[in-house]
Each structure stands twice: as structure tokens, then as C-alpha cells.
Biopython code that builds the backbone (N, CA, C, O; Angstrom):
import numpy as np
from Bio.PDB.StructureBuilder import StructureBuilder

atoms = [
    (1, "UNK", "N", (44.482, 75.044, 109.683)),
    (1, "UNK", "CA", (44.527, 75.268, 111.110)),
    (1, "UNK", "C", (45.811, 75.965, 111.546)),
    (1, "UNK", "O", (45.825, 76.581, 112.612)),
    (2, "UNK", "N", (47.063, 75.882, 110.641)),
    (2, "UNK", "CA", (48.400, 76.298, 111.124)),
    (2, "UNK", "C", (47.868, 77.811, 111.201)),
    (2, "UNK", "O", (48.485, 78.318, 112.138)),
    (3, "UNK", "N", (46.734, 79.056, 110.465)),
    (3, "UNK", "CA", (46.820, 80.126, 111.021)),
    (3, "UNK", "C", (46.580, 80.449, 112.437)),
    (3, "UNK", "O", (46.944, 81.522, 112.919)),
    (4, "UNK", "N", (45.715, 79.146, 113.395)),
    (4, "UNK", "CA", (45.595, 79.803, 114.360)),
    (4, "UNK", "C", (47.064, 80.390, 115.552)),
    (4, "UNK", "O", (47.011, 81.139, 116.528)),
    (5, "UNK", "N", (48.011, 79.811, 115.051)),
    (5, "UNK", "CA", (48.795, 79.926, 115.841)),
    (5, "UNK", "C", (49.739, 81.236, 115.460)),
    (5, "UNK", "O", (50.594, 81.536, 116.294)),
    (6, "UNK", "N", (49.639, 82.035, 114.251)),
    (6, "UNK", "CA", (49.751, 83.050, 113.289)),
    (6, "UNK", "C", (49.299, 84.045, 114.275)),
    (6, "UNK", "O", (49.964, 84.903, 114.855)),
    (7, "UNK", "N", (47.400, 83.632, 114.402)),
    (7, "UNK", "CA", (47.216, 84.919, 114.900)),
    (7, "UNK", "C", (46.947, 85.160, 116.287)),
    (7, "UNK", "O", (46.436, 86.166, 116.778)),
    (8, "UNK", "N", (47.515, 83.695, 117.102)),
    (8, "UNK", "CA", (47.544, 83.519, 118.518)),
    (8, "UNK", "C", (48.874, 84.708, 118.563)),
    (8, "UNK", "O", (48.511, 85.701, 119.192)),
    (9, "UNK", "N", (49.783, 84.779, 118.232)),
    (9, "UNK", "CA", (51.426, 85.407, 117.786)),
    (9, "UNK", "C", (50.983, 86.367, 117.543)),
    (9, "UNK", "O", (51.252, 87.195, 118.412)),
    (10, "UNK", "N", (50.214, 86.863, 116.522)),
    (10, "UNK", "CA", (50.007, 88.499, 116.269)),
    (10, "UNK", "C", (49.153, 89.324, 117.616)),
    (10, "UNK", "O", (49.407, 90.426, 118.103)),
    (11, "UNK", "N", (47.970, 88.250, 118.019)),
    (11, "UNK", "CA", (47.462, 89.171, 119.470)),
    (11, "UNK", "C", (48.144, 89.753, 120.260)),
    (11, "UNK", "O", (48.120, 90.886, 120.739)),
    (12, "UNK", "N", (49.355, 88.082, 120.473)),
    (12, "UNK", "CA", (50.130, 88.509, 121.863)),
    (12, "UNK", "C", (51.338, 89.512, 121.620)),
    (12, "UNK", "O", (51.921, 89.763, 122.675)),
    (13, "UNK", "N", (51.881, 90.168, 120.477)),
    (13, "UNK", "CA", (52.963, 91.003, 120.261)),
    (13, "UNK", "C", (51.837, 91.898, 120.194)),
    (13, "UNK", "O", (51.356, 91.881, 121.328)),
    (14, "UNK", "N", (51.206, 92.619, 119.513)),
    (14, "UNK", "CA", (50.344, 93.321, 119.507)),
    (14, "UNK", "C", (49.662, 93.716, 121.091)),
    (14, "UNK", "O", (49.560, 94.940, 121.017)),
    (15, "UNK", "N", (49.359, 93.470, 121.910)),
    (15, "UNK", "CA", (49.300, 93.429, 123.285)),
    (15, "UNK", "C", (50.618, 93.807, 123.914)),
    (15, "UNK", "O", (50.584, 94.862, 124.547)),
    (16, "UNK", "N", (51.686, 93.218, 123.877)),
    (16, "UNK", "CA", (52.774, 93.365, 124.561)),
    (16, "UNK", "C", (53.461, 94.695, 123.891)),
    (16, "UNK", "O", (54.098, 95.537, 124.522)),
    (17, "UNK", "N", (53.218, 94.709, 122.586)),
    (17, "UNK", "CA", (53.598, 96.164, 122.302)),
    (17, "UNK", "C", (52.923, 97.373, 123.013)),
    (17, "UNK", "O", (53.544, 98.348, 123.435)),
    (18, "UNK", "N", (51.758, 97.219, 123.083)),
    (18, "UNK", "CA", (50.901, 98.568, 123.296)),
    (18, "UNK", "C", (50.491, 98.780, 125.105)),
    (18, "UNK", "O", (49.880, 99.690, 125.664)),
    (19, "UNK", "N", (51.214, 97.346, 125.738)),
    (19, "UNK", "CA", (51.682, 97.528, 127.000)),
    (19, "UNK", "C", (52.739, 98.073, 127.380)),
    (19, "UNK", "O", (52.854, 98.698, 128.434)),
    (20, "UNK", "N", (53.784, 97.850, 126.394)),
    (20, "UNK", "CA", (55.135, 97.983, 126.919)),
    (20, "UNK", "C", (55.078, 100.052, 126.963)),
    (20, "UNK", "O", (55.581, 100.908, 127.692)),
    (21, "UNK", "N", (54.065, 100.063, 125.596)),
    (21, "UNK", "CA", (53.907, 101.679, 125.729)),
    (21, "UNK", "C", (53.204, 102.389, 126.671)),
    (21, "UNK", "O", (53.247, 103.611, 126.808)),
    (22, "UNK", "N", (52.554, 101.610, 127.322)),
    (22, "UNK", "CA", (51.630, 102.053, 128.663)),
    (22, "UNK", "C", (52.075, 102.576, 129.408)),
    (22, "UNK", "O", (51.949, 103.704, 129.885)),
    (23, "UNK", "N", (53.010, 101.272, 129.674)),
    (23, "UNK", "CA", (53.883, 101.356, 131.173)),
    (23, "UNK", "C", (54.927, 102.267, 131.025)),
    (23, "UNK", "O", (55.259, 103.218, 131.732)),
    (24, "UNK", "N", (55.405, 101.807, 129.952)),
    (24, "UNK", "CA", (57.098, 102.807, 130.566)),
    (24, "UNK", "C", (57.268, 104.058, 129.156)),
    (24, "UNK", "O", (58.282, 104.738, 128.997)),
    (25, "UNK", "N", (56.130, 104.117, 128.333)),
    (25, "UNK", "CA", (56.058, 105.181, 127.013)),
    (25, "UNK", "C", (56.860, 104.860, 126.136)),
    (25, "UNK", "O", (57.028, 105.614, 125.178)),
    (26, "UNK", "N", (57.417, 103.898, 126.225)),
    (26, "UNK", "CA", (58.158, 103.487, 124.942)),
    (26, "UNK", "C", (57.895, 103.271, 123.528)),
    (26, "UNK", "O", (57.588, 102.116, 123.233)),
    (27, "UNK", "N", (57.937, 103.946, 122.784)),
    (27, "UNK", "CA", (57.346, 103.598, 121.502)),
    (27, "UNK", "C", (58.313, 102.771, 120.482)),
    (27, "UNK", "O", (57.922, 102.247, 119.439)),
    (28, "UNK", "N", (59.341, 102.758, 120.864)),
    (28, "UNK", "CA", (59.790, 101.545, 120.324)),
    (28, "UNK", "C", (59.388, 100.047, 120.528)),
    (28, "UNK", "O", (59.748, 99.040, 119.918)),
    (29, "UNK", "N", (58.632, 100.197, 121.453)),
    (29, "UNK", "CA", (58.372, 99.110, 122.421)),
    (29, "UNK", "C", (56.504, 98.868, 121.520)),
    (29, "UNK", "O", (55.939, 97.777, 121.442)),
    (30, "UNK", "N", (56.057, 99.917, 121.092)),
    (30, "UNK", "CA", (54.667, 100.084, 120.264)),
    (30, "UNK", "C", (55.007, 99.788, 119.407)),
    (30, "UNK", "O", (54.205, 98.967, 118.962)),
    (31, "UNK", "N", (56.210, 100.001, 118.422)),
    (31, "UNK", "CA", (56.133, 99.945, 116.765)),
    (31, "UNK", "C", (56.727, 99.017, 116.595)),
    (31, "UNK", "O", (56.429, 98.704, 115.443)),
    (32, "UNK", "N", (57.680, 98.023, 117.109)),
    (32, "UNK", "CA", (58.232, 97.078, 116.974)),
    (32, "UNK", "C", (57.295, 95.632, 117.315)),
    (32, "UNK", "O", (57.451, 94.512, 116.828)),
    (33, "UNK", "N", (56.155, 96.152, 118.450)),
    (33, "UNK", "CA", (55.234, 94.669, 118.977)),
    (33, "UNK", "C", (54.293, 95.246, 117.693)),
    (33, "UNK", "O", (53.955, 94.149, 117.250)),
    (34, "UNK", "N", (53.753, 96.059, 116.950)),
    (34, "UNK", "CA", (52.536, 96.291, 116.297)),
    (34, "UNK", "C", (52.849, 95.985, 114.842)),
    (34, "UNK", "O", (51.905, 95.596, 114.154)),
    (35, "UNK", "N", (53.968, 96.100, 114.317)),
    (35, "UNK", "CA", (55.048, 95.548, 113.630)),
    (35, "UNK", "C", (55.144, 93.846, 113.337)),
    (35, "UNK", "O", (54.649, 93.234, 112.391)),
    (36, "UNK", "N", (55.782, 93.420, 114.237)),
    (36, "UNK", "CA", (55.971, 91.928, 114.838)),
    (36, "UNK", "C", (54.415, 91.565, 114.260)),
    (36, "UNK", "O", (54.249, 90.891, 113.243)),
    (37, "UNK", "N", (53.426, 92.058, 114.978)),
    (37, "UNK", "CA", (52.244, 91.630, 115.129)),
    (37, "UNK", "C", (51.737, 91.572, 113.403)),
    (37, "UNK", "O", (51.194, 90.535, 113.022)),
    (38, "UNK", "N", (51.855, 92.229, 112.835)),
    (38, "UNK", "CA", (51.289, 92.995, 110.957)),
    (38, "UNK", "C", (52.093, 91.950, 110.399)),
    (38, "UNK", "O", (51.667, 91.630, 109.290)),
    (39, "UNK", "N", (53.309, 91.164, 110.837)),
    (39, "UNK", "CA", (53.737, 90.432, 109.433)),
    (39, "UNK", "C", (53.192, 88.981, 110.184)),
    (39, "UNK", "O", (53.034, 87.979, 109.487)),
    (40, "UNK", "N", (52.925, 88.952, 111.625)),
    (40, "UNK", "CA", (51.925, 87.577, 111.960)),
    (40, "UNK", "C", (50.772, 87.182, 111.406)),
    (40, "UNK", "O", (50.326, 86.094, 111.041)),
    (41, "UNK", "N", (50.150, 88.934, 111.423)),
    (41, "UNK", "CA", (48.702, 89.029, 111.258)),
    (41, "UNK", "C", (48.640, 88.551, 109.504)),
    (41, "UNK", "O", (47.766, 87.770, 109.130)),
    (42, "UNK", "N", (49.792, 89.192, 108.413)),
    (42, "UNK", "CA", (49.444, 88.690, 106.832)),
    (42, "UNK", "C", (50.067, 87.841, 107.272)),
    (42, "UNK", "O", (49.879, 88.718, 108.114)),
    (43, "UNK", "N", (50.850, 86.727, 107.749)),
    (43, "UNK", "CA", (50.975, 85.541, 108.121)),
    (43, "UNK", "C", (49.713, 84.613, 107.977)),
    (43, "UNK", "O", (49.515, 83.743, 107.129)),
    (44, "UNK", "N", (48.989, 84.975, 108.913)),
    (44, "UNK", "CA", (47.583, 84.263, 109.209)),
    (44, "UNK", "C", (46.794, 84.211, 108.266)),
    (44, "UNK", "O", (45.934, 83.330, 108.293)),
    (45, "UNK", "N", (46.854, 85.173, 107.110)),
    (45, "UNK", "CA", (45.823, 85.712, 106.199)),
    (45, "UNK", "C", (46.185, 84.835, 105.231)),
    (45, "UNK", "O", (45.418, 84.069, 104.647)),
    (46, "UNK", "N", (47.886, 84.998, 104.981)),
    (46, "UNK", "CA", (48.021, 84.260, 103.779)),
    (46, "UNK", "C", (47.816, 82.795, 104.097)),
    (46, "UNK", "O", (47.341, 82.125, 103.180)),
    (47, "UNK", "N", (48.135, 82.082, 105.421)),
    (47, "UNK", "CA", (47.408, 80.695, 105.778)),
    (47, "UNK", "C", (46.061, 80.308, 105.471)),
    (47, "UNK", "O", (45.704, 79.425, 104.691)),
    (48, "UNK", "N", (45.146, 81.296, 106.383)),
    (48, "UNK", "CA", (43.937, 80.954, 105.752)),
    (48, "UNK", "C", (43.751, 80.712, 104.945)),
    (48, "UNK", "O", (43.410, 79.534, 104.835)),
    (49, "UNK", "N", (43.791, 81.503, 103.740)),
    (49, "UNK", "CA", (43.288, 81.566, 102.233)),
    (49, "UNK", "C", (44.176, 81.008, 101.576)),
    (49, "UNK", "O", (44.230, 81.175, 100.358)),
    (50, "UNK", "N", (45.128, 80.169, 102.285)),
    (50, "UNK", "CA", (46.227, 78.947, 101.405)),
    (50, "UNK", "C", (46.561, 79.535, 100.471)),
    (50, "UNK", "O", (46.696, 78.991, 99.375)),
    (51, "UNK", "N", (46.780, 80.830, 100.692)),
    (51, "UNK", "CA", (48.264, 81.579, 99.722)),
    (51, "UNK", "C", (49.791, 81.269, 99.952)),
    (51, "UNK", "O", (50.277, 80.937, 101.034)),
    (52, "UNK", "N", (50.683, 81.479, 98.401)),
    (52, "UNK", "CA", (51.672, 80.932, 98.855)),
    (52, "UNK", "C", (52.398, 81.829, 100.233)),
    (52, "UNK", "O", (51.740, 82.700, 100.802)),
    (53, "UNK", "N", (53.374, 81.594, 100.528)),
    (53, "UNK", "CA", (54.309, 82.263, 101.740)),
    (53, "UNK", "C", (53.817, 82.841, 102.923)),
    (53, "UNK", "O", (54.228, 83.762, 103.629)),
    (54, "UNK", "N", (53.011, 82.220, 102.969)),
    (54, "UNK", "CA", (52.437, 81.942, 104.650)),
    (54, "UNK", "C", (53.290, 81.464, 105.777)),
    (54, "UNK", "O", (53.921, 82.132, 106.595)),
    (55, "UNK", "N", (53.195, 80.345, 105.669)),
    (55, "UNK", "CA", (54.428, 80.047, 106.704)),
    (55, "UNK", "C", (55.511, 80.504, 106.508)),
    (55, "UNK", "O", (55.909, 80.978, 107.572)),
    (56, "UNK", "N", (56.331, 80.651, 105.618)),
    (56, "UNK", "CA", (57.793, 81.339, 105.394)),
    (56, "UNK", "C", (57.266, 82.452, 106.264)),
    (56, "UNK", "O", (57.791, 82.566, 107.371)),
    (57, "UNK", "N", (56.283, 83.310, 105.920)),
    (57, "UNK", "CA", (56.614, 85.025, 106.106)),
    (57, "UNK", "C", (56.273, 84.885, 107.739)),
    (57, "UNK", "O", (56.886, 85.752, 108.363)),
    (58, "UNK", "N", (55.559, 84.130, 108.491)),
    (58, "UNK", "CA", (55.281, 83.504, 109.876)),
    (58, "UNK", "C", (56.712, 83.240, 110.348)),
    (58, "UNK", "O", (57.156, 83.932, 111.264)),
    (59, "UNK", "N", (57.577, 82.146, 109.705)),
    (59, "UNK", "CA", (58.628, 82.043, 110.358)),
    (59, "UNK", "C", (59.816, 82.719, 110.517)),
    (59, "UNK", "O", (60.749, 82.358, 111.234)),
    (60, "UNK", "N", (59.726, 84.379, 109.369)),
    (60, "UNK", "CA", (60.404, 85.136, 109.439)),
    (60, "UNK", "C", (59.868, 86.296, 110.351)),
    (60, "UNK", "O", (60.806, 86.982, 110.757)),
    (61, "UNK", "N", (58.614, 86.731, 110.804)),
    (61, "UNK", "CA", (58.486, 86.650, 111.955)),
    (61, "UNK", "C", (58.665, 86.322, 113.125)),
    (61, "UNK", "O", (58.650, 87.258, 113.924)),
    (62, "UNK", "N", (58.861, 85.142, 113.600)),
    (62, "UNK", "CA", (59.450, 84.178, 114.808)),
    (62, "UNK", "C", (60.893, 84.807, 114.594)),
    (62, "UNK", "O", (61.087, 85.593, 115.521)),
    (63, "UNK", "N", (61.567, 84.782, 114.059)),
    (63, "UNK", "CA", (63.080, 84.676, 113.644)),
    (63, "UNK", "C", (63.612, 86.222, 114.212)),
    (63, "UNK", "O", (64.725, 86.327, 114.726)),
    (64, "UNK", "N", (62.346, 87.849, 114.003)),
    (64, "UNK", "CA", (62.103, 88.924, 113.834)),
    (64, "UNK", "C", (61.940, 88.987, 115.569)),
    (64, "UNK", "O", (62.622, 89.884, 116.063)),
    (65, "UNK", "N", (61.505, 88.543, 116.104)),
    (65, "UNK", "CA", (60.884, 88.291, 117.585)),
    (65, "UNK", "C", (61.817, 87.428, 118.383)),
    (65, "UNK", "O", (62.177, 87.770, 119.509)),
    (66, "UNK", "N", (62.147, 86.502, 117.910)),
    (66, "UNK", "CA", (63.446, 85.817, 118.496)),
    (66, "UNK", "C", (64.730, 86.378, 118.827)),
    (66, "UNK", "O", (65.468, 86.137, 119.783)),
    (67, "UNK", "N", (64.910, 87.489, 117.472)),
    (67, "UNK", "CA", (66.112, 87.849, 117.569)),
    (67, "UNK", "C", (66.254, 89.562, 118.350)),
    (67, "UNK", "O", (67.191, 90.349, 118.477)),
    (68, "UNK", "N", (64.723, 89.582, 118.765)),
    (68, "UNK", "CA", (64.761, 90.932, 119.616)),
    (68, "UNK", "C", (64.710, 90.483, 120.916)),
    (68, "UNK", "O", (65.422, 90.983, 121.786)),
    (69, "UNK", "N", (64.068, 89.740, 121.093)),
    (69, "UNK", "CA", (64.002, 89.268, 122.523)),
    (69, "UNK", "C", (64.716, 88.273, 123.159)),
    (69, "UNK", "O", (64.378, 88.034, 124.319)),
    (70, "UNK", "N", (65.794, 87.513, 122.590)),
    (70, "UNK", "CA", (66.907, 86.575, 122.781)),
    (70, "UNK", "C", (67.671, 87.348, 123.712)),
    (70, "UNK", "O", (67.836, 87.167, 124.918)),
    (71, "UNK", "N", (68.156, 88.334, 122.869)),
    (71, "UNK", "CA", (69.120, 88.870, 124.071)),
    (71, "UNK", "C", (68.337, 90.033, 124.874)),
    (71, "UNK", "O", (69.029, 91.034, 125.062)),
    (72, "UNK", "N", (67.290, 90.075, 125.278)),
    (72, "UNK", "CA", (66.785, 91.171, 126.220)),
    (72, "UNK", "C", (67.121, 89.749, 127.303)),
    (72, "UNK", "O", (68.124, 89.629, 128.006)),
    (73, "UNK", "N", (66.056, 88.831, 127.197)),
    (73, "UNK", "CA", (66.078, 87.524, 127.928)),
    (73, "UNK", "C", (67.399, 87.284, 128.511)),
    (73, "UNK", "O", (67.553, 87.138, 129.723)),
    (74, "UNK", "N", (68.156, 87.251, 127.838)),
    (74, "UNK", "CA", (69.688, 86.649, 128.009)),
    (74, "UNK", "C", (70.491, 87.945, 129.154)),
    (74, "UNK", "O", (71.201, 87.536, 130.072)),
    (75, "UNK", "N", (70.307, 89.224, 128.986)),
    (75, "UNK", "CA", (71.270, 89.877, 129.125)),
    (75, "UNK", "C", (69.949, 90.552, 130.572)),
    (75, "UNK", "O", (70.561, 91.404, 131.216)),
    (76, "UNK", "N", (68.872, 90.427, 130.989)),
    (76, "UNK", "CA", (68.009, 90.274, 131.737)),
    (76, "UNK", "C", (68.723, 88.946, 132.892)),
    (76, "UNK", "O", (68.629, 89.152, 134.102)),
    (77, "UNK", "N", (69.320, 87.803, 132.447)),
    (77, "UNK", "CA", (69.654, 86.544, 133.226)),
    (77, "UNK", "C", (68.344, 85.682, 133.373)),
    (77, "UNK", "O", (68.203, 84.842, 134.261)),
    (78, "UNK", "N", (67.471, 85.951, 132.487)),
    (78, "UNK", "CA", (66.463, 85.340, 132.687)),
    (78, "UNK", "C", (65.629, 85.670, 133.444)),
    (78, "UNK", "O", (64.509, 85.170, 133.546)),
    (79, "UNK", "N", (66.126, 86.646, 134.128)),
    (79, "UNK", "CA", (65.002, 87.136, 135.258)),
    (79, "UNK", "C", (63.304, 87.661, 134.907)),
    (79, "UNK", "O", (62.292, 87.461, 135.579)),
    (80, "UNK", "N", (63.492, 88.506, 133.388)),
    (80, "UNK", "CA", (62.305, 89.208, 133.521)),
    (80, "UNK", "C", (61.861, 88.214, 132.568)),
    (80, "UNK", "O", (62.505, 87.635, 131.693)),
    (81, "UNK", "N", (60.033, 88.075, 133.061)),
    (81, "UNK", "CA", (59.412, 87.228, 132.828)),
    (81, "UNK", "C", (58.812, 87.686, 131.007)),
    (81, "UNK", "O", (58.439, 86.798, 130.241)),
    (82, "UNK", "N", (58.829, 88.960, 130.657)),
    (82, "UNK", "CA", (57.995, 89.097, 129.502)),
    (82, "UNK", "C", (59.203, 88.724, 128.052)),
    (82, "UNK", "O", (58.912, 88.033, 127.076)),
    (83, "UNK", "N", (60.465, 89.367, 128.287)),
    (83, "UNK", "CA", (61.265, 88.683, 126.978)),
    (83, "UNK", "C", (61.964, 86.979, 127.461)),
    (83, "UNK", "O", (62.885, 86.359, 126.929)),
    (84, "UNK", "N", (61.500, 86.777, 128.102)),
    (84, "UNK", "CA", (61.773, 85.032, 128.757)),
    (84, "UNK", "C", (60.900, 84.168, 128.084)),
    (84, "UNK", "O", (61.123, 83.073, 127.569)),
    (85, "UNK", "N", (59.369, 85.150, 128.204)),
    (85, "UNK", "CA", (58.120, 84.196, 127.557)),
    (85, "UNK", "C", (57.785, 84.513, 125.706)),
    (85, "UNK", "O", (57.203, 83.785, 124.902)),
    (86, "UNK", "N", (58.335, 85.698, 125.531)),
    (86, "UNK", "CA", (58.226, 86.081, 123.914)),
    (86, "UNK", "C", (59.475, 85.308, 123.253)),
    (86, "UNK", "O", (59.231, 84.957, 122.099)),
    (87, "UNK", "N", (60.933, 84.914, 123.785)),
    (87, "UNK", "CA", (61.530, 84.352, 123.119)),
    (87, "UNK", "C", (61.011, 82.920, 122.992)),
    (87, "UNK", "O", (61.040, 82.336, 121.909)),
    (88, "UNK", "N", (60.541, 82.367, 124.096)),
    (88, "UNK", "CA", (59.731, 80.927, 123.976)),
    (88, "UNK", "C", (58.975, 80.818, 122.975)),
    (88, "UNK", "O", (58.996, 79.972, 122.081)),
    (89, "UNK", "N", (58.174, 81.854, 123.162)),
    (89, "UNK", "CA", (57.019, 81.824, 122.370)),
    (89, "UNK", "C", (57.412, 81.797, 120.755)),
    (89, "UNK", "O", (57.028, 81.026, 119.875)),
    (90, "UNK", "N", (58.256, 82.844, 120.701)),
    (90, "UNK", "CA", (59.111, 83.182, 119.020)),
    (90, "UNK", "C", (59.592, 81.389, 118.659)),
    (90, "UNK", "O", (59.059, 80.724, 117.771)),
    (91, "UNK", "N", (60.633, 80.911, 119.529)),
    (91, "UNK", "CA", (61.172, 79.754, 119.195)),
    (91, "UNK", "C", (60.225, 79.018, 118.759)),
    (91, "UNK", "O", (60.230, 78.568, 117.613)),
    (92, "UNK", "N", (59.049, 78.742, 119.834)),
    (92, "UNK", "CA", (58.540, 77.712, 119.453)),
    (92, "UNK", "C", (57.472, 77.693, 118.511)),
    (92, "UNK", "O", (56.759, 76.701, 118.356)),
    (93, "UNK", "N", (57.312, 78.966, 117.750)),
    (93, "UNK", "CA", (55.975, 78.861, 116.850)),
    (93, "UNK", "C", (57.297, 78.801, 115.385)),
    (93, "UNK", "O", (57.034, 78.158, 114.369)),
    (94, "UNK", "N", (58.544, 79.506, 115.528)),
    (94, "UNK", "CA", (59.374, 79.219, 114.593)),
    (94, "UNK", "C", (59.736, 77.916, 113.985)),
    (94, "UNK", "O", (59.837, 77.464, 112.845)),
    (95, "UNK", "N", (59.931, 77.381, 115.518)),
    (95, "UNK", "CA", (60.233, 75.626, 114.866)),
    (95, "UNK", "C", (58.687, 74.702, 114.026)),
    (95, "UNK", "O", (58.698, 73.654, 113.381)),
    (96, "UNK", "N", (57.660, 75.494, 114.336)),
    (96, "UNK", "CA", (56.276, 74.752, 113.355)),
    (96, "UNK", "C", (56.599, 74.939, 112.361)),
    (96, "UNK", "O", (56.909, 74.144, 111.474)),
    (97, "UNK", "N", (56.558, 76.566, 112.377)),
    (97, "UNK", "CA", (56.550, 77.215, 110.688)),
    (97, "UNK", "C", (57.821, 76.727, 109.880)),
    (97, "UNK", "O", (58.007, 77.068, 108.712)),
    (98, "UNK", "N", (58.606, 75.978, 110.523)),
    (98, "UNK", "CA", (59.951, 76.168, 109.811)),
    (98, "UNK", "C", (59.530, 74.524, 109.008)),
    (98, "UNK", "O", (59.742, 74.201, 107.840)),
    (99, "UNK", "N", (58.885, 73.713, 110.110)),
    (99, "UNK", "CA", (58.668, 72.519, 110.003)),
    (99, "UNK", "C", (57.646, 72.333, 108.850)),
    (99, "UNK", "O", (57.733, 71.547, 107.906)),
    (100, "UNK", "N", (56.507, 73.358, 109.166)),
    (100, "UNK", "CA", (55.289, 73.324, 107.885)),
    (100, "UNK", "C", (56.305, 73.817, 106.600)),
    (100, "UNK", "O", (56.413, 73.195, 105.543)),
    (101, "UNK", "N", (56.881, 74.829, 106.873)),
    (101, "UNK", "CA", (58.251, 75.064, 105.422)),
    (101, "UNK", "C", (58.460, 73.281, 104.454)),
    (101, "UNK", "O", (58.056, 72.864, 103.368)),
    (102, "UNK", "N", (58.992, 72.902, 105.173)),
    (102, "UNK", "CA", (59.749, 71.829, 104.949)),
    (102, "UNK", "C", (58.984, 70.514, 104.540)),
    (102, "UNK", "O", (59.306, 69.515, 103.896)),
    (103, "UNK", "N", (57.736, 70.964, 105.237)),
    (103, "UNK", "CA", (57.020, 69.701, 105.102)),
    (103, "UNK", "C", (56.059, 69.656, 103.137)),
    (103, "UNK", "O", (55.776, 68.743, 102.361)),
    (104, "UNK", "N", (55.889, 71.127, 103.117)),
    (104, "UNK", "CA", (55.284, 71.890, 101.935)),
    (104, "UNK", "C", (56.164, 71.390, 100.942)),
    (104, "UNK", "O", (55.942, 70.566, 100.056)),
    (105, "UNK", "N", (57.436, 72.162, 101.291)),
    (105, "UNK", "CA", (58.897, 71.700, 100.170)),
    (105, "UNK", "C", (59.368, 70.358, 99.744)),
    (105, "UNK", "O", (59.856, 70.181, 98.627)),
    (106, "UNK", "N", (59.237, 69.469, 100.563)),
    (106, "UNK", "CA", (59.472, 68.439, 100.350)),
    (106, "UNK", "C", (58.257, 66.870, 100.403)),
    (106, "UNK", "O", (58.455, 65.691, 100.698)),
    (107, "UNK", "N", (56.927, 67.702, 99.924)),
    (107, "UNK", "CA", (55.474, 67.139, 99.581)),
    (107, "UNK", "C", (55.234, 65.987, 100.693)),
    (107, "UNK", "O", (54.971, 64.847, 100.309)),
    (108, "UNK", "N", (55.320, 66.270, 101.983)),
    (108, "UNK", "CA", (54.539, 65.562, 102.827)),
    (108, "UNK", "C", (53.551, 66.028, 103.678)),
    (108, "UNK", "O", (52.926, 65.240, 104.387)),
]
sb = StructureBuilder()
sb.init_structure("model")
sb.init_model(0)
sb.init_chain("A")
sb.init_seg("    ")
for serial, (resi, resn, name, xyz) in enumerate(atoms, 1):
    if name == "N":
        sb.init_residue(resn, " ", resi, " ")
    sb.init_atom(name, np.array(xyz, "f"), 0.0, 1.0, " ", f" {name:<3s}", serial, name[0])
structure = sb.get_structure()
């Protein structure tokens, strides 16, 4: 079940990338969410099919997304609502995957 949240993460960067290119043509803003989204998406894949480094490569994702959108969020003041809700989002699917890490590693 931990992929659904893999590829809940790959929709929504994947979306937010190919918005961010809508609106303002940014293609950094395309290759970086479509990006983000491709190591969620073999994230999810390798979950499903209970291959190894699934969650690792998920939480190096989060970590990939966290650390782009931390300081947009931050240096924004919190104001804008889309790197406010992707760093949330990064944190908090990071702290699962980090947790399923750990839980794998240390057989519980």
C-alpha cells in the first residue's frame, strides 16, 4: 500500500510542473516537476512489485522536492500557497519513507 502515496507524489509534481509551464512558460518549472515526478513514479513501481529501493529512492525524492521548495516557501514568507503546500507535502511523505527505511532495516 506504501506505493499509493509514491504515486499520489508523482501526479501532484507532475501537474504542478506542467502548470507552472502554463502559466508563466517556465520550463524549469516542467523539467524539474516531470523529473521530481519519474523518480516518484519508479518509486511506486519499485513498491508495488516489492523491489528492493523503493522507499529509499521515494525518500530521496521527498528530500529532491523538499530541498527545492524549502526555500522558495521560506524566502516567499510563506505567502505563496503552491511551494508552502509542496514542501509539506515533500516533508511529510519523506518522514513515511524514511520511517518504512528504517522499519525494513531494522526487521519490523
Amino acid at each position: 500500500m506504501s506505493h499509493h502515496t509514491a504515486m499520489t507524489m508523482a501526479a501532484l509534481c507532475a501537474v504542478g510542473g506542467i502548470a507552472g509551464y502554463a502559466k508563466t512558460r517556465s520550463a524549469p518549472s516542467l523539467i524539474a516537476g516531470v523529473g521530481v515526478a519519474s523518480l516518484y513514479g519508479g518509486a511506486a513501481y519499485l513498491l508495488k512489485e516489492n523491489k528492493d529501493y523503493g522507499a529509499e529512492t521515494a525518500a530521496l525524492a521527498s528530500l529532491v522536492l523538499a530541498g527545492a521548495m524549502g526555500p522558495r516557501a521560506v524566502k516567499s514568507g510563506f505567502r505563496k500557497p503552491v511551494p508552502v503546500a509542496l514542501t509539506i507535502a515533500s516533508v511529510a511523505a519523506g518522514a513515511y519513507y524514511a520511517n518504512k527505511v528504517l522499519e525494513y532495516r531494522n526487521g519490523v
